[in-house]
C-alpha positions, 0 to 999 in steps of 0.5 A: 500500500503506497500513499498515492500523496507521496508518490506523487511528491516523490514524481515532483522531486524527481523532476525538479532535480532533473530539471536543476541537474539540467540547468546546472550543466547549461550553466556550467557549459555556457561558463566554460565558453565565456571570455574572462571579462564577460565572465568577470562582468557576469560575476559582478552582475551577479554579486550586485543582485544578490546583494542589492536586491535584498537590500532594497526589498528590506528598505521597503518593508521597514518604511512601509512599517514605520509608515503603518505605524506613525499612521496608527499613532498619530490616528489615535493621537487624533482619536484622543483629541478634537481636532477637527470640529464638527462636521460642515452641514450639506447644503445644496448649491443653487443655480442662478434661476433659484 
């Protein structure tokens, strides 16, 4: 009796490994052809993404946070006094033939 969940997970690893098996040997060969400096600009290239990237996906997490929270306190500043005062009643506009 074999879990049919788990053969079928056990099917989508296979194929995942054979898939970075294959990309890894595209990769492997495509270096092996480069000159060195494209090689060293693809080195570069890369270092840069892996690098800023994460940065900036960090920068804008922490300021959306500080945003949703200066949000947060000065609403319940606000909450706590009347700033505002009361609400301006609706009236209507009147044309000229009124």
């Amino acid at each position: 009796m074999s879990n049919p969940a788990f053969t079928s997970l056990y099917a989508s690893l296979q194929d995942l490994s054979r898939t970075l098996v294959k990309a890894a040997k595209y990769a492997v060969g495509a270096i092996s052809t480069m000159s060195w400096p494209t090689l060293m600009l693809s080195a570069v290239g890369l270092a840069l993404l892996l690098t800023i990237v994460p940065l900036v996906l960090t920068l804008f997490v922490l300021f959306m946070v500080i945003k949703l929270v200066n949000g947060y306190v000065t609403d319940r500043a606000a909450q706590g006094r009347a700033t505002r005062g009361p609400a301006t009643p609706y009236t209507p506009v009147k044309t000229e033939g009124q």
